[in-house]
Structures are given as structure tokens and as C-alpha cells.
C-alpha positions in Angstrom: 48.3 -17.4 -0.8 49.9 -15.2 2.1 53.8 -16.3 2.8 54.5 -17.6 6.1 56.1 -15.4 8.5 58.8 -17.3 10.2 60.7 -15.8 12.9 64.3 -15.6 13.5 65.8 -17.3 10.5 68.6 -15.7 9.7 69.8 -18.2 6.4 69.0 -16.7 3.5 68.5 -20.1 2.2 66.1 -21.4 4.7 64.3 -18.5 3.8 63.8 -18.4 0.1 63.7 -22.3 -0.2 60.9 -22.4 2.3 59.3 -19.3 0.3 58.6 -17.4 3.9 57.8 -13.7 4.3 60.5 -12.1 2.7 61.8 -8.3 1.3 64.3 -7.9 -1.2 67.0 -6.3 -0.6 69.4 -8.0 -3.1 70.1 -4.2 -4.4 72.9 -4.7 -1.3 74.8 -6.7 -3.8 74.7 -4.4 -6.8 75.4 -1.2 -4.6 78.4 -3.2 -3.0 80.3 -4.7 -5.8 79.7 -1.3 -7.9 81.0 0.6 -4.9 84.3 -1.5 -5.1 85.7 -0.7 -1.7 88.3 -2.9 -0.6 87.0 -3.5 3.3 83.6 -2.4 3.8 82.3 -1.6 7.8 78.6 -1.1 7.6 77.3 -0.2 11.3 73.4 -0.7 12.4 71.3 -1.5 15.3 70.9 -5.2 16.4 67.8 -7.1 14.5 68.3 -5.1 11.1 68.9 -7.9 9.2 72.6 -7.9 9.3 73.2 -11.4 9.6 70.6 -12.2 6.8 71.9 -9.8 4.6 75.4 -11.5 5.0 74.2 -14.8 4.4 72.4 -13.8 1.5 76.2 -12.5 0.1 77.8 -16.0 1.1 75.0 -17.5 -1.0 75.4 -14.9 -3.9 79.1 -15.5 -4.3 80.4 -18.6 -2.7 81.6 -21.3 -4.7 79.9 -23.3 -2.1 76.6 -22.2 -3.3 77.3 -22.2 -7.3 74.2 -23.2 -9.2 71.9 -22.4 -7.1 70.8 -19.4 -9.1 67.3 -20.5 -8.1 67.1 -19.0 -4.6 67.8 -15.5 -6.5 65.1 -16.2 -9.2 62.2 -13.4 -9.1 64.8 -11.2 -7.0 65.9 -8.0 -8.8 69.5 -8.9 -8.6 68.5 -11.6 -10.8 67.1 -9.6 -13.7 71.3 -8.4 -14.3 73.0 -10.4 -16.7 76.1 -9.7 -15.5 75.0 -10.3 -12.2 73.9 -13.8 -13.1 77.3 -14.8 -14.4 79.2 -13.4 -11.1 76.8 -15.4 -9.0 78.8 -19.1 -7.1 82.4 -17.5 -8.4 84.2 -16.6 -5.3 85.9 -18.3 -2.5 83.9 -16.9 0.6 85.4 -17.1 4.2 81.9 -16.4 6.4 81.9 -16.7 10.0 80.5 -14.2 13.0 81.5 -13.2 16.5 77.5 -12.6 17.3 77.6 -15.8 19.9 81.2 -14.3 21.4 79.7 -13.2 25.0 81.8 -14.3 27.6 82.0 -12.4 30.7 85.8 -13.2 31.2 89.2 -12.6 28.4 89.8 -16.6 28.5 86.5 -17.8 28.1 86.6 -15.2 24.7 89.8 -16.4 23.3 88.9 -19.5 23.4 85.8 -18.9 21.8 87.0 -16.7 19.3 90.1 -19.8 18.4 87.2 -22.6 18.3 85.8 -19.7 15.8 88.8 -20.0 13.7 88.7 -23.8 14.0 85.5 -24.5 13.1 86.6 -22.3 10.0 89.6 -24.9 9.1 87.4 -28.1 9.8 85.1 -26.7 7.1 87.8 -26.2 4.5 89.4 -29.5 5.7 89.6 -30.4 1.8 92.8 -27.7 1.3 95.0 -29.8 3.4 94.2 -33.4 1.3 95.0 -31.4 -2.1 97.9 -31.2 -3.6 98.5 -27.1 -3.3 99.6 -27.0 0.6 103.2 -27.9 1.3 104.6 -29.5 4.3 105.0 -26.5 5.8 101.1 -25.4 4.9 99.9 -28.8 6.5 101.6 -27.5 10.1 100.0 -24.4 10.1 96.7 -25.9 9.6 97.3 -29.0 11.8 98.0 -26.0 14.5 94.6 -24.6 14.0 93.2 -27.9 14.7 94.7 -27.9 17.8 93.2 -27.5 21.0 95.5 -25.0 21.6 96.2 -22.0 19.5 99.2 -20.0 19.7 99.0 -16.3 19.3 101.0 -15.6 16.1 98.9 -18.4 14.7 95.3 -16.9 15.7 96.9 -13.7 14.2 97.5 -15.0 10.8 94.9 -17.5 10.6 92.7 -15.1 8.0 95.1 -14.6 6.3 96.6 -17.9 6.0 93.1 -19.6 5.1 92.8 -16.6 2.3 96.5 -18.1 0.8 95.6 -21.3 1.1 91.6 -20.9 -0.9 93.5 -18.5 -3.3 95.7 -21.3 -4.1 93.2 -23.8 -4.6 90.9 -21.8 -6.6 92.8 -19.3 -8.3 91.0 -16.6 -7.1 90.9 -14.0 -4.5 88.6 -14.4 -1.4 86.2 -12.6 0.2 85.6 -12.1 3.7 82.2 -11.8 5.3 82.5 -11.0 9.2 79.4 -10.5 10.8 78.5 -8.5 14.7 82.4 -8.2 14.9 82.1 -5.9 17.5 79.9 -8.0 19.7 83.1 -9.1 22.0 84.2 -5.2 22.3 80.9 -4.6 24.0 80.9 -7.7 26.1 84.9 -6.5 27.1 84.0 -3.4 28.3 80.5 -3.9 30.4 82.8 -6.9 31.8 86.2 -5.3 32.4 88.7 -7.2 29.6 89.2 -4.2 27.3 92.5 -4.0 26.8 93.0 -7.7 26.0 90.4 -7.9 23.8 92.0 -4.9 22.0 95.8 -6.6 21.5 93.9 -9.7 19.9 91.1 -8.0 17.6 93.6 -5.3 16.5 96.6 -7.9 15.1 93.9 -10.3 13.9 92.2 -7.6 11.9 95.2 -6.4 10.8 97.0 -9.5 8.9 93.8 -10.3 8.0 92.3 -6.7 6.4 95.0 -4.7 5.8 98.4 -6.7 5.0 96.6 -9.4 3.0 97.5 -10.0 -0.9 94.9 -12.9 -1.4 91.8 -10.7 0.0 89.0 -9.4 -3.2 86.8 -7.7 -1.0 85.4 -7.8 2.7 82.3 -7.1 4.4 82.4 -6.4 8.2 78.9 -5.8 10.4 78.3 -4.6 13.9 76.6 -2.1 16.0 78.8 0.5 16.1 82.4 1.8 14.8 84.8 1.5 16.9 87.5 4.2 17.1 90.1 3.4 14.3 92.9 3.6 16.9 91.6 0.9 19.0 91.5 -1.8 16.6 92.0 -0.7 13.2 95.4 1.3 13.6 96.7 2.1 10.1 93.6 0.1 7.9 93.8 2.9 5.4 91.2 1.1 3.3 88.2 0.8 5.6 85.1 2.3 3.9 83.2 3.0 7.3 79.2 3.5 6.6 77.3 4.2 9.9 73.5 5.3 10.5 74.2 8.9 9.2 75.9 7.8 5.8 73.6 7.6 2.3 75.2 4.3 1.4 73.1 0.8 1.4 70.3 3.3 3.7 67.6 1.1 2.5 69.0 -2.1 2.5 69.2 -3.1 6.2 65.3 -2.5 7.5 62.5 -1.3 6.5 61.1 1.3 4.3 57.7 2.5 5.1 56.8 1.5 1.6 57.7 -2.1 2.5 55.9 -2.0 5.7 52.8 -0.9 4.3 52.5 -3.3 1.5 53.4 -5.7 4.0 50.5 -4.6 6.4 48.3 -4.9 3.2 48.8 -8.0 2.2 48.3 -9.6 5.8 45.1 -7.9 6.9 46.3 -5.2 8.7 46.2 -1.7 6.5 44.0 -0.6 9.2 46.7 -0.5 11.8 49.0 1.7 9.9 49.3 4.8 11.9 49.3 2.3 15.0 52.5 0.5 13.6 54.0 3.8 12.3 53.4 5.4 15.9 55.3 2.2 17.6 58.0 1.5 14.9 59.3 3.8 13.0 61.7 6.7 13.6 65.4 5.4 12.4 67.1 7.4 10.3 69.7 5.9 8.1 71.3 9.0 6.2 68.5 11.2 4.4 66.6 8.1 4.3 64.0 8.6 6.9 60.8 6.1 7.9 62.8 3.1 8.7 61.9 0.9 10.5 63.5 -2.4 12.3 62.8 -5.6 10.6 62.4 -7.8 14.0 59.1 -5.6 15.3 57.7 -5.8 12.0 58.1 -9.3 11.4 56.8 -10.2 14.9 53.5 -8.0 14.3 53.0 -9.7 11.2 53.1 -12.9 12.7 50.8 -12.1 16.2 48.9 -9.0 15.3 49.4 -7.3 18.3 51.8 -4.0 19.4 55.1 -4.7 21.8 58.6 -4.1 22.8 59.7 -6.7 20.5 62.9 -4.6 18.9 63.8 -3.6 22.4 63.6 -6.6 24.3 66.1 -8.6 22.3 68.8 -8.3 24.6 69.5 -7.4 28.2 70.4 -4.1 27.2 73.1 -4.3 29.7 75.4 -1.5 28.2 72.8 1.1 27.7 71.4 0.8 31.7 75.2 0.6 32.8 76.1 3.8 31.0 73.1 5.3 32.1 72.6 4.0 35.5 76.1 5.0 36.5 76.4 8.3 34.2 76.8 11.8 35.4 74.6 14.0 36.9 74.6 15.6 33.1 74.0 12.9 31.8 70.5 11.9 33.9 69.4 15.0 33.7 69.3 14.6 29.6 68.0 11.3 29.9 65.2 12.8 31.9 64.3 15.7 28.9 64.2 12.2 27.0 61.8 10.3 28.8 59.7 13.2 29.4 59.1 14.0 25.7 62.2 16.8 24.7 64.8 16.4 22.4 68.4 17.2 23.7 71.0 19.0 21.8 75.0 17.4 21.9 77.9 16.3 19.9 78.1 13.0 18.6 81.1 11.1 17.5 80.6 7.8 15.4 83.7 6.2 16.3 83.2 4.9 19.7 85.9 4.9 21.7 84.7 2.1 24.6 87.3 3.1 27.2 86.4 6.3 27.3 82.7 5.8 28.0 83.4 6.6 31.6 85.0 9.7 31.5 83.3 11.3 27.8 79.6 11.7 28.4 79.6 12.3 24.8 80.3 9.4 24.2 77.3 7.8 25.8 74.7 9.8 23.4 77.1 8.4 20.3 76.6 5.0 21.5 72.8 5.3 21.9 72.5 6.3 18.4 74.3 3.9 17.0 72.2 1.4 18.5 69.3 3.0 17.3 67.5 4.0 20.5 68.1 7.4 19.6 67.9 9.3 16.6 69.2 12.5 14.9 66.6 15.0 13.9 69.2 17.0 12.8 72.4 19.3 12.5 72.4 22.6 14.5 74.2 25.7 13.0 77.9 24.9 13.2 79.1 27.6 15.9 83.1 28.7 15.5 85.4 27.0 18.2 82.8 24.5 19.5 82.2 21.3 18.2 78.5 20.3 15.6 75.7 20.0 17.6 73.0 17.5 16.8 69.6 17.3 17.7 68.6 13.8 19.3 65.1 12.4 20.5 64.1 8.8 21.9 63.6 6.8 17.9 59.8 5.6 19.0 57.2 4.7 21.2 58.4 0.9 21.1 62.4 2.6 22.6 60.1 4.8 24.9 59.0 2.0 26.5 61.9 0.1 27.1 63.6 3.1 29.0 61.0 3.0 31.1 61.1 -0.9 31.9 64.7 0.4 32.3 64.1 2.7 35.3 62.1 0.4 36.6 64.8 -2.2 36.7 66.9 0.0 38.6 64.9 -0.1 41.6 62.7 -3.5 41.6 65.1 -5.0 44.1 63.8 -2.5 46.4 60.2 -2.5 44.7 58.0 -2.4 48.1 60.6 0.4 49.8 60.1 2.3 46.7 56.5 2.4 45.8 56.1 2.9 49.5 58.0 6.0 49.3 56.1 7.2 46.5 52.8 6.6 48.4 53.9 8.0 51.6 55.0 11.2 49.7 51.4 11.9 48.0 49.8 11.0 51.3 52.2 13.7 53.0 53.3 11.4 55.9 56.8 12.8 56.3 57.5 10.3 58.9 56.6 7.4 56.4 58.5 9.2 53.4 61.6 9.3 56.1 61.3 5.5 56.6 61.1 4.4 53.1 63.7 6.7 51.4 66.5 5.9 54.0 66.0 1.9 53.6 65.7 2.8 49.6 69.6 4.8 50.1 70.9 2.4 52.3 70.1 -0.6 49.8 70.3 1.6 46.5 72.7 3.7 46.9 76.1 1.7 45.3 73.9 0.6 42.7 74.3 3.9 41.3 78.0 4.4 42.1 80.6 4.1 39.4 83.1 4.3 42.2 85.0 6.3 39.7 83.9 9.8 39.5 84.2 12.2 42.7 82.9 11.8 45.9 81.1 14.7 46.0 79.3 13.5 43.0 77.7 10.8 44.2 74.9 11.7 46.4 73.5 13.4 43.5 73.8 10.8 41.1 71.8 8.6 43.4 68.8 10.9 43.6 68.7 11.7 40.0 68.6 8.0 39.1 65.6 8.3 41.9 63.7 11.2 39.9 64.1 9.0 36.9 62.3 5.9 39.2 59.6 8.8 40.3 58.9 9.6 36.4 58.2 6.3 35.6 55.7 5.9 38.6 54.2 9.0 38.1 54.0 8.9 34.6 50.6 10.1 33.2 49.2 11.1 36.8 51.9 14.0 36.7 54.9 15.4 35.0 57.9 15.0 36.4 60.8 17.3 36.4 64.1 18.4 37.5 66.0 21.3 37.3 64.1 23.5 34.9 64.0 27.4 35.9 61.0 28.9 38.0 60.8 31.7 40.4 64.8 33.1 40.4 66.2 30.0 39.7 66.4 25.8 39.1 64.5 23.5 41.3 65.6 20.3 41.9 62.6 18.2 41.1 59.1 19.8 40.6 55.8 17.3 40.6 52.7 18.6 38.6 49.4 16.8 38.9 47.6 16.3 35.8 44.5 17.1 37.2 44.8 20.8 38.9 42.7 19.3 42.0 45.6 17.4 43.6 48.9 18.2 45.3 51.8 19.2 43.9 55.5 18.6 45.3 58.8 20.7 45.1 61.6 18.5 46.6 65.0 20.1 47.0 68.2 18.2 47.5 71.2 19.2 49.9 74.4 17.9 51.0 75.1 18.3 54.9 78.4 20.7 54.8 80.1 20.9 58.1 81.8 23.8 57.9 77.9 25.4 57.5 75.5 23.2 59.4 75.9 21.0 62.7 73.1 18.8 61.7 71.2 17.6 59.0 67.9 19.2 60.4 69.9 22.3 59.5 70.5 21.6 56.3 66.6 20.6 55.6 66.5 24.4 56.4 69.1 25.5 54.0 67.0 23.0 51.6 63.6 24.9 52.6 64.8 28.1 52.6 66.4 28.2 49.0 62.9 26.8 47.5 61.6 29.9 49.2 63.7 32.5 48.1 64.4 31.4 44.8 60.5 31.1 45.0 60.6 27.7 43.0 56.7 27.6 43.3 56.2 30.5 40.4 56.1 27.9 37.7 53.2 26.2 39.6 51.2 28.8 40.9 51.2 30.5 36.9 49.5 27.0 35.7 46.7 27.8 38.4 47.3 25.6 41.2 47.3 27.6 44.8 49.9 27.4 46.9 48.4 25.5 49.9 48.4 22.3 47.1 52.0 22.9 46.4 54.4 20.7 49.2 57.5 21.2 49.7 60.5 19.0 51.0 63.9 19.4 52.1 66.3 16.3 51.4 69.2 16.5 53.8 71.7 13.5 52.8 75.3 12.9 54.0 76.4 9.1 52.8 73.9 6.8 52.5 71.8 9.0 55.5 69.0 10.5 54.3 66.4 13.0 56.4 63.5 14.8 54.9 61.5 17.7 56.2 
């Protein structure tokens, strides 16, 4: 009989009790306690199984869960003597940040302290025994507390791990899952540096000055930068998506999927599933693939954006909505098939997204919409160079619900643009693109990079909106060489028979031009001595098909000629 395929439970108990669709990877707990790392950090992408995979370690070692061998029973941690005997032994302190997404500092700390509190009602027992003293019982009547002091949230890991270490005789472990969920939230939402001062002397007493601690387990998304909140946590074992360690435990392996795909009907649909799905790299394990799409095709049969829609994907359209010139340009080579070479650093540094466009690739492949095909040869005096490409179709296609995001608030403007452009009604194109500036335009501004950078930051976001309307009528692209230099944006028809377009952007300068019909000049005349229409005219289209536009634009004034 096929095993129901429940989706979203994320209790390991629920799961196995219920006997619903289900892969082992109980091989975490053997590669973990082997490993014998005091604080482990394991970083993947949301919807890997993170939160299961921590429930099913509360459930291994908790004293809560002692005797119930039986929801490990045909699992291959099971088959271990030794692991058999270790299994209900531990005190376990378990809680996760995942639900911490408050938009302002306050509403956080409180919901981190209620956290903390919730943590205290559960082990409520500790204060009616005998091992607390007078003292003990104060500090945990504080917790209760509406209010929470400071140095008390600080120490209230650590205090909880004395207090189960005196009960039990034994040392505790500490399972902390998404723990960097509120660091996101504090940066898209502007509370960074608070969020820092409390996560940084909570972690501390808690991972790194703590006596009564066995072991730890901490999950997220991504590492952030050991100075931010892990300043002097010299035993942090840090495994992130390029590591070899526990690379097969969170997801898939395509030898999973595909027994998977067997045993429900669908061994037909393999390269169909493979094309959508896989594509993360954990390590040298490659053919991963994220539990949450898999699941959910199991279940309804049918291909979608189920990975990718998930969550809002605020951060990623923030950091590339309001990103560099530089850095829409790459994002364009992505969408339009390339790969794109840069540095990556896996400690993310959050405060610095803004000014390290660097930093914005490192952050996109920790989250698993890109991936790393590989290392380029290390060059003397500049920094490793990887190779990264968009992880799958299923990623593809939420970038381009993305784009289209950008610029649905002006959908009719927009696609009216786009239509007066292929019809060649100049007039029409004039009307459209100044009413799509005028209510675009700060949508795109950071209103912290240079003024002179913003006019172009606005139009490349545009060329991204024009690829996605475009796409699969004609390719789309933006400075790439032709002729005796690099075109703004070129448009190429599939089909050889229609137009094509070469659109060239300016800035009105007066110290060169009184007007901004002068400047569509300047605009025209570099396409025609720089001869931009080479490239076109080589792939066989003649040049009374090929259209080109001057974009004269000076604030959020835009003419076109």
C-alpha cells in the first residue's frame, strides 16, 4: 500500500506514527554524534527539511521521548546497538526562531522573550523539585514574567541548561532551529543593529561560556558573519552548502526521488521532475533536490513553483530591485540562460548588503536560488572566482514572477509601452514610458547610492521587465559588444521576419546639450558610430527591420526619439 503524502508536517512524530511518506535520513544522527563538535551551524535553503530533521534529534535524544524506540524501528539508525542504548538519554532544550518575523525591534524582543518563556512553562517541574534554591526560583519566576530584563534574556540558556543539568545529572543539548530568521527580518525592515546587541550576548552565555552544554545544533539559511553575532565562539563548526558534511541529509538525492517517483506512478515523469527540480549542490554531492517540490508533486502530480513560492521572497527582490547597475546587469546574463563568474563569501555580513555587491550573489546561494558550478583558476592578488547559474527551471520561474512584480502596479503603462514600441508609435512609446518613470521610478531607488546612479538603475530594472515580456518572442539583452562597442539594450526577434530594436540610454548633461532633443541625438548618433547594429545585421536581419531609439532622461523626465 502506497504511504500517504502529507504535507507540511514538520514533527517527526506525527510523521512516523501516522506512517506518511517519508525518507530516512536518521544517518544525520550517527554523522553528528561521531563528528563530536561542540556547537554545530548547519546552513541550507528554506523547505530542506531543517525543522524535521531537528525534531527528529529532539525525539532521538530527549528524555522526553525515552521509550519510544518505536518511531525509529525499520530506520537505519536503529539497526546500531549502541545507537539504541543512547536513544531518550539527554536533557534536550528545542525551540525555533522560524515564527520571529516582526517588522519592528519591539515587536521581536517580545517575541523572542515569550520564546524563552514558553521554554520555562515547559520545564515548570525544575522549580517544584528540590535542586533549585531560593535564589534559582527568582530567576525563573523572572522568566515568567511579563517583563524580561536584559541580563535575564541573556542568560536564560544558560540558566535553564544549570538548572536540567542539575536535575538530571547530565549535560544538555541545544537544538535551535532558523536562528537566523530575525537577522533577515532586521535588515529588510531596518532594526539591524538591535537585533545584533540581543542575538550576540544571548548566543554567547548560551554557546560559548556555558559548562552544562553536551552539544548544540543550530539551523538557518545562511551564516552570518562571525563578528556580528558570534564574536569569540571559537567552537562553532560552521557547515554551509559547499561543505561535504551531512550533504545528503537535508533533501533529496536523485536516488530518493526516483524510487520515490516509482513507487507513486510517476517513473515516467523523471526527466520532467529532474528538469524542474534539481540543481543544488551541497559540497561534491550534486542532484539534490528540495524536499517541499517533491513532496508536493507527489501529492498533485503536476509541475509548479512550489519550492519558490514559500515565502515573499522579500530579501532577494529588495537586493535586487534596488542593486547596482552591476549587479542587474548579472542578474540579466541569469535570466537569459548564462552563468556569471564572482566571489562568494559564506559568511554574510547583512549590513553590508548595500554597499558589497558581493555580497548579494553569497546570499543567493545560500538560499539556494543559485548554484556553484564551480571554482575558477585562483588568479594571484584577486580574490577565488566561482562560477554561478540560476539552480533550476522551478528558480527560473520565480525570478521571472519577480520582474513582473516590480512593475504590476503600473501593469497597463507598462505593457502599453511594450506594445507601442513593437508597433513603432514613438508618440505612444513617449506617453507610456514617462507615466511608467514618473510612477516607477523610486521604486527602484535605494536612495543610498549616487545620484548619478540612479537613472540607470531604473532602466535596467526596465530591461529586466522587457525580458520577461518578451521572453520567447525575442532575446533580450543589454550591454554586450557589437559594432565598436556595448549597446545598451538590443532586441532580436525569434523569427528573422520581424523588427528588431536597439534602444540607447542618455543622461541630459548641461554643460553639453540645452535640451533633451539634443541628447536623443547624442543617443542616436553613438548607436551609429559605434555601429551597434553589426551584431544584428551578421544574424541575417536587414537593417530597415532594425529600430533604433534614443532615451533622453533627466529625473524622472523621460523623451524618446
Amino acid at each position: 500500500m502506497t504511504r500517504q503524502v502529507a504535507i507540511g508536517i514538520q514533527s517527526f512524530e506525527d510523521i512516523r506514527k501516522n506512517s506518511f511518506f517519508y525518507i530516512d535520513k536518521t544517518s544525520l544522527i550517527k554523522e553528528w554524534w561521531e563528528a563530536g563538535d561542540s556547537v554545530t551551524l548547519i546552513a541550507r535553503p528554506r523547505r530542506f527539511g531543517k525543522t524535521l530533521n531537528m525534531s527528529m534529534l529532539e525525539h532521538f535524544f530527549s528524555v522526553d521521548h525515552a521509550d519510544r524506540g518505536e518511531l525509529f524501528e525499520g530506520l537505519s539508525i536503529w539497526e546500531d546497538e549502541k545507537y539504541r542504548a543512547l536513544q531518550g538519554t539527554y536533557p534536550v532544550i528545542s525551540l525555533s526562531f522560524a515564527r520571529v518575523k516582526e517588522t519592528n525591534y519591539k515587536d521581536t524582543r517580545e517575541m523572542l522573550c515569550a520564546i524563552l518563556r514558553n521554554l520555562y512553562i515547559k520545564c515548570s517541574y525544575l522549580k517544584d523539585s528540590e535542586i533549585l534554591t531560593d535564589a534559582d526560583k527568582a530567576y525563573f519566576d523572572r522568566m515568567l514574567a511579563v517583563e524580561i530584563s536584559n541580563s535575564d534574556v541573556s542568560s536564560a540558556l544558560y540558566q535553564l541548561s544549570y538548572f536540567l543539568y542539575c536535575y538530571y545529572g547530565k549535560k544538555v543539548i541545544i537544538l535551535l532551529d532558523e536562528y537566523d530568521t530575525p537577522m533577515q527580518e532586521a535588515y529588510v525592515n531596518g532594526y539591524w543593529d538591535e537585533i545584533v546587541s540581543f542575538t550576540r550576548s544571548l548566543f554567547n552565555s548560551t554557546f560559548k561560556t556555558n559548562p552544562y552544554l553536551e552539544r548544540a545544533v543550530m539551523t538557518g539559511i545562511t551564516r552570518v558573519s562571525k563578528e556580528s553575532i558570534f564574536s569569540d565562539l571559537n567552537n562553532l563548526k560552521v557547515v554551509t552548502t559547499t561543505s561535504d558534511e551531512y550533504a545528503t541529509a537535508f533533501g533529496f538525492t536523485e536516488e530518493e526521488v526516483f524510487a520515490a517517483l516509482d513507487e507513486y506512478g510517476y517513473g515516467d515523469q523523471k526527466d520532467d521532475v529532474k528538469y524542474w527540480y534539481d540543481g543544488f549542490i551541497f559540497g561534491q554531492h550534486k542532484d539534490i533536490y528540495n524536499p517541499w517540490s517533491i513532496i508536493n508533486f507527489l501529492r498533485s502530480g503536476k509541475l509548479n513553483t512550489y519550492w519558490a513560492n514559500t515565502s515573499s521572497n522579500a530579501l532577494v527582490s529588495k537586493l535586487l530591485r534596488q542593486g547596482s547597475v552591476t549587479i542587474k546587469n548579472m542578474f540579466e546574463k541569469l535570466l537569459d540562460g548564462e552563468s556569471i563568474s564572482c566571489p562568494i563569501d559564506e559568511q554574510i555580513v547583512y549590513d553590508q548588503l548595500d554597499a558589497d555587491e558581493d555580497a548579494v550573489w553569497s546570499l543567493l546561494v545560500a538560499g539556494g536560488y543559485l548554484k556553484v558550478l564551480g571554482q575558477e583558476p585562483k588568479v594571484s592578488g584577486r580574490p577565488q572566482m566561482y562560477t554561478l547559474d540560476i539552480t533550476n527551471a522551478e528558480v527560473r520561474d520565480m525570478f521571472y514572477d519577480l520582474v513582473r512584480g516590480w512593475f504590476r502596479a503600473n501593469k497597463s503603462e507598462y505593457n502599453g509601452f511594450v506594445k507601442a514600441m513593437l508597433a513603432c508609435d514613438t508618440d505612444a512609446m513617449n506617453d507610456y514610458m514617462n507615466d511608467v518613470a514618473m510612477n516607477t521610478f523610486s521604486y527602484f531607488d535605494t536612495g543610498k547610492r549616487p545620484k548619478k546612479e540612479k537613472p540607470e538603475t531604473f532602466y535596467h530594472a526596465f530591461v529586466l521587465g522587457l525580458l520577461v515580456e518578451l521572453n520567447g518572442e525575442y532575446s533580450v539583452t543589454s550591454n554586450r559588444e557589437s559594432g565598436y562597442g556595448r549597446y545598451d539594450v538590443m532586441i532580436e526577434p525569434g523569427d528573422k521576419n520581424k523588427n528588431a530594436y536597439i534602444l540607447e540610454f542618455k543622461v541630459f548633461n548641461a554643460r553639453r546639450e540645452k535640451t533633451l532633443e539634443d541628447t536623443v541625438q547624442a543617443a542616436h548618433a553613438q548607436i551609429e558610430e559605434k555601429q551597434y547594429e553589426a551584431a544584428l545585421i551578421a544574424k541575417g536581419i536587414p537593417s530597415e527591420r532594425i529600430h533604433k531609439y534614443g532615451f533622453a532622461f533627466e529625473g524622472k523626465k523621460v523623451l524618446i526619439g
